[in-house]
N, C-alpha and C positions, 0 to 999 in steps of 0.2 A: 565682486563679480564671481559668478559661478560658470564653470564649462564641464560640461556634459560629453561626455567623447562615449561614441558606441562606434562600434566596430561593424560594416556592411553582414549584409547576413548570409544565409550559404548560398552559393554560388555553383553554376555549373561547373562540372570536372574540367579545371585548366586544360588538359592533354584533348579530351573529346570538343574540346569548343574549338581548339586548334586548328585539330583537324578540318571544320567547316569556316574557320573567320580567322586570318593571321592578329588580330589586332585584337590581343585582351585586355583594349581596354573597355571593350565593346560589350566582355561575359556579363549576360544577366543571372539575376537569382534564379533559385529554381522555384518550383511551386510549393514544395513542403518549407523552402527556405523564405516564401512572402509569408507561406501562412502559421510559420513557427514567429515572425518576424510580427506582424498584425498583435499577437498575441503578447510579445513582446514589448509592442509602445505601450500598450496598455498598462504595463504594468512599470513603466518610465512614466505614463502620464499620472499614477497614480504617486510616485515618488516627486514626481516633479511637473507638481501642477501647473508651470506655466514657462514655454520659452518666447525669448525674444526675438531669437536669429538661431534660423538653422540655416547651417555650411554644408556643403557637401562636399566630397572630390566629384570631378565630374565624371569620371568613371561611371559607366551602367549601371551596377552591380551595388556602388555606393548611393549614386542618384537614385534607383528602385527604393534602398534600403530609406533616405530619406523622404520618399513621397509617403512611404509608409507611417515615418514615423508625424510627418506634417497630418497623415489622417486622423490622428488620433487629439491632435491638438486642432481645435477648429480653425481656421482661417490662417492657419501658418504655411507661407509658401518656402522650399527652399531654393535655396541660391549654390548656385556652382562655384566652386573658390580654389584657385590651382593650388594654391598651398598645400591643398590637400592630396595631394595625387601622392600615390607610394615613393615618386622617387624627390618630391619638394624636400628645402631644406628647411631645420626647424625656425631659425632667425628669421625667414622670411615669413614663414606663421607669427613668429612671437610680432612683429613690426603690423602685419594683421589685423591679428587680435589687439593691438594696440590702438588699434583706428575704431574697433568694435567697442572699446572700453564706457561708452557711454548704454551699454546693454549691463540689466542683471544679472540673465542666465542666456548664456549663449550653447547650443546644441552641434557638435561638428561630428559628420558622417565619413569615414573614411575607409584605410585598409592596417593592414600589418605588416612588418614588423613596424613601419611607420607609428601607429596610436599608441601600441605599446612605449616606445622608444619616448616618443614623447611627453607619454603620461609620468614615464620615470625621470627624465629629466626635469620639468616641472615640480616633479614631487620633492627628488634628490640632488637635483642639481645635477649628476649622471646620466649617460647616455645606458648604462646597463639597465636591463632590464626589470624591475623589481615585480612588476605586474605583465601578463599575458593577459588581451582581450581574447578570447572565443569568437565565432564570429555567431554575432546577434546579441555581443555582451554590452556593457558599458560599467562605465566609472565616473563618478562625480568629483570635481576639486573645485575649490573655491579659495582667490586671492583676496588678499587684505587689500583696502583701500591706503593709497598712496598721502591721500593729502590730507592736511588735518587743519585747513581752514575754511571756517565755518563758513565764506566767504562765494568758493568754489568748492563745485563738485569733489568728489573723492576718485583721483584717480588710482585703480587696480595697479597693482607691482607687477608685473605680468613680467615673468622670465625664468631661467632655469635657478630652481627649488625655493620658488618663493610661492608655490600653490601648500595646500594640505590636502588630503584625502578625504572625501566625507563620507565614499563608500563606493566598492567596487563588486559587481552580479555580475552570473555566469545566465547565457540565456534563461537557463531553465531557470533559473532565481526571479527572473525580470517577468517571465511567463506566471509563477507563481504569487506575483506580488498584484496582478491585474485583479483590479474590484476593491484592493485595499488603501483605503483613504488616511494617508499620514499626514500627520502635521508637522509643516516644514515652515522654517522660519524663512 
C-alpha cells in the first residue's frame, strides 16, 4: 500500500481571517494558493497516476485543497476523515488507515505540524521531525505487505516506521513535474 500525504495549500492569513470568523477551521485558501495548488495535482497526477481514496481533514482549507486535487484525478470524490484534523491523534489514523488497507494508493489531505509529524513517525518510528511539508507539498511512503499467504490478501504493516520513502517535493517541484509522464510501478 502506498500513502500519499500532501499538505493543504496556502491559506488566508491566520490573524486577518480572525479578525472576520473566530473559527479557523473554517480559513479557505486563497486564489493564487487554488491556482498554485491546480497546478500542483498535476503534477502529483503525473507521479502518481492513480488514487483510490482520498481523505481529507475537514477543515476548509484542507477540503478546498482536496477538491482540487480530486479535479485532477477523474471521477475521485473526497471524503472527510477527523483523523485528520491538526490536533487528531496518530494511533487513531494508524487504526484508519488500517480499515483502508484493502486500497493501493491512498491520498490524505491535511495540515502541519500534524503530516509532518506523521510522515516521520511512519518513516522512523519517531515523533521528531525528519521532513517539513510546505504547504502545496507532498511525500510518498509506501508499506510492505503483512501476509505472505498465498491464500489471502497481503495485509500492509501500517504503523510507526514501518513505511519507506519513495519521494518527498516541495510545491514548486510538484508544479514542475506537471506534463511529465513517469513510470510507476
Amino acid at each position: 500500500m502506498r500513502l500519499l500525504i500532501v499538505r493543504h495549500a496556502i491559506a488566508e492569513d491566520r490573524e486577518e481571517f480572525a479578525r472576520r470568523e473566530p473559527d479557523d477551521s473554517r480559513r479557505p485558501l486563497t486564489k493564487a494558493g487554488r491556482r498554485k495548488m491546480r497546478r500542483g495535482a498535476a503534477g502529483l497526477r503525473a507521479l502518481v497516476p492513480r488514487i483510490d481514496l482520498l481523505a481529507t481533514s475537514p477543515f476548509t482549507r484542507a477540503a478546498e485543497t482536496a477538491e482540487i486535487v480530486a479535479g485532477a484525478y477523474s471521477g475521485l470524490e473526497p471524503a472527510a476523515v477527523s483523523e485528520l484534523t491538526p490536533d487528531a491523534k496518530y494511533k487513531d489514523f494508524f487504526a484508519w488507515l488500517r480499515t483502508q488497507a484493502h486500497h493501493d494508493v491512498i491520498a490524505i489531505v491535511g495540515h502541519e505540524p500534524y503530516l509532518s509529524g506523521l510522515a516521520s513517525l511512519l518513516l522512523s518510528g519517531r515523533n521528531d521531525p525528519i521532513l517539513v511539508l510546505k504547504k502545496g507539498a507532498a511525500c510518498l511512503v509506501e508499506f510492505d505487505g503483512g501476509s505472505v499467504d498465498e491464500a489471502a490478501p497481503a495485509t500492509p504493516d501500517v504503523g510507526a516506521g514501518k513505511a519507506r520513502l519513495l519521494w518527498s517535493l516541495t510545491p514548486g517541484q510538484l508544479r514542475r513535474m506537471r506534463g511529465t509522464r513517469r513510470a510507476r510501478r
